[in-house]
C-alpha positions as CSV (number, residue, x, y, z in Angstrom):
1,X,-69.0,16.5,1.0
2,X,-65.6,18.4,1.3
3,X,-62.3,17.1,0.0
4,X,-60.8,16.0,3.7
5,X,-63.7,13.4,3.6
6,X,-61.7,9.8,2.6
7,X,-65.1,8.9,0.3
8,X,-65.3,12.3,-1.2
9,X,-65.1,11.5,-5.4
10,X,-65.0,14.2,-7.6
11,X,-68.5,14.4,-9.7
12,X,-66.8,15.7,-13.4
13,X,-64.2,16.3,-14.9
14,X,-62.9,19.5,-13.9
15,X,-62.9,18.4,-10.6
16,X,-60.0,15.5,-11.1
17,X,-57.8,18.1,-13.6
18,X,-55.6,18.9,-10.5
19,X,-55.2,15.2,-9.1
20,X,-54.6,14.0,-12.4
21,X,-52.0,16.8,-13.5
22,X,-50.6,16.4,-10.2
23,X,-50.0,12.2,-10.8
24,X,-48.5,13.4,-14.5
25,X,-46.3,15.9,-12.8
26,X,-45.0,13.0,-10.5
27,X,-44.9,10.3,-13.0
28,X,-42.6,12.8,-15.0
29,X,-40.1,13.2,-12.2
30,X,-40.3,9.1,-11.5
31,X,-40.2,8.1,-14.7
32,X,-38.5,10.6,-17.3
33,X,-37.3,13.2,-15.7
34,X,-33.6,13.3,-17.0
35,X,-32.0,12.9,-20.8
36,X,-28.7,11.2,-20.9
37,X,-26.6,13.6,-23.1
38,X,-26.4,12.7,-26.5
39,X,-29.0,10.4,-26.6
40,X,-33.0,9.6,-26.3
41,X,-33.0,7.3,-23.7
42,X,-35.0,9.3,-20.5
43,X,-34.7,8.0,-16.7
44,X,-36.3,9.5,-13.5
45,X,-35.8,9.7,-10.1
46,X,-36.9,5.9,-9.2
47,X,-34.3,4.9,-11.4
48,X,-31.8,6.7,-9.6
49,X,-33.1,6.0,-6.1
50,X,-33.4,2.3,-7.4
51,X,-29.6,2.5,-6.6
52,X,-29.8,2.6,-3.1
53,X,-30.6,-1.1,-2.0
54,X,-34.4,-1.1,0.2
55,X,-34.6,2.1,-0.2
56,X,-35.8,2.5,-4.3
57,X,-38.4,-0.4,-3.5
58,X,-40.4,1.4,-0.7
59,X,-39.9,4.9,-2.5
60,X,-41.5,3.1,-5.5
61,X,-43.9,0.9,-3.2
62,X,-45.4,4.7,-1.8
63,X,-45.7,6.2,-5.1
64,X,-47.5,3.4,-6.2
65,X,-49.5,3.4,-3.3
66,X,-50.1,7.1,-3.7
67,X,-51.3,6.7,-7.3
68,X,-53.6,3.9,-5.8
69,X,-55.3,6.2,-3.2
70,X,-55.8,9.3,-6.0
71,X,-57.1,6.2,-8.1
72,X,-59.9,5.4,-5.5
73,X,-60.4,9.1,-4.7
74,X,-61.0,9.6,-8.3
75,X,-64.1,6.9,-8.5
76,X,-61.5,4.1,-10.7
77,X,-63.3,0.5,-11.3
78,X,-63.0,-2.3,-8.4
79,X,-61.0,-3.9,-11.3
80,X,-58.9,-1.3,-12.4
81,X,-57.7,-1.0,-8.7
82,X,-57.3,-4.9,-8.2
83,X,-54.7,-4.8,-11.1
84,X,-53.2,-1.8,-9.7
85,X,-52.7,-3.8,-6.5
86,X,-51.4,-7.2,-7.8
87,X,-48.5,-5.0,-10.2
88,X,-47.2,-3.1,-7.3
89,X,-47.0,-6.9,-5.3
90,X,-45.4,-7.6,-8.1
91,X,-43.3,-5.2,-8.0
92,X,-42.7,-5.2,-4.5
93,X,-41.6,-8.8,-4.4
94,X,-39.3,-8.9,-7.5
95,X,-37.7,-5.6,-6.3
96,X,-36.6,-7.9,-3.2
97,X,-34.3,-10.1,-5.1
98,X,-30.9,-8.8,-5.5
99,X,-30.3,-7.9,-9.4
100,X,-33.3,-9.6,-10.8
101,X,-35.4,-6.5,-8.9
102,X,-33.4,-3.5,-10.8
């Protein structure tokens, strides 16, 4: 099987290194990205394009779904993907209420 194949799964290993550096690269960025001066506390892009009302939540809503697809790609549990689904619902639907979502 080649990679553009939607069931190709990697057989070991070295074969998920790249898709899993490449979801830690992107998690960094999201997530913790950014130091506020002086302190510990770390932020990431989301958090800043959480600002924008609509436009954080479907920002957030495709990296999840991204990190859902790599997840299948990769061979992850039924179950481990299930969850995956119900926290970005979750997500999704808290991050429609005004305040309560940020």
């Amino acid at each position: 099987m080649n990679s553009r194949n939607a069931e190709y799964v990697p057989r070991d290993a070295q074969d998920r290194q790249p898709a899993v550096e490449h979801l830690a690269k992107l998690s960094f960025l999201l997530d913790r990205a950014f130091r506020v001066p002086g302190t510990q506390w770390r932020f990431g892009l989301d958090a800043v394009i959480g600002l924008v009302p609509g436009l954080g939540d479907v920002v957030g809503s495709f990296a999840g779904m991204y990190g859902l697809w790599v997840a299948r790609q990769l061979g992850a549990p039924v179950a481990v993907q299930a969850r995956m689904v119900m926290n970005l619902a979750i997500d999704g639907i808290v991050g429609l209420v005004p305040f309560v979502g940020d």
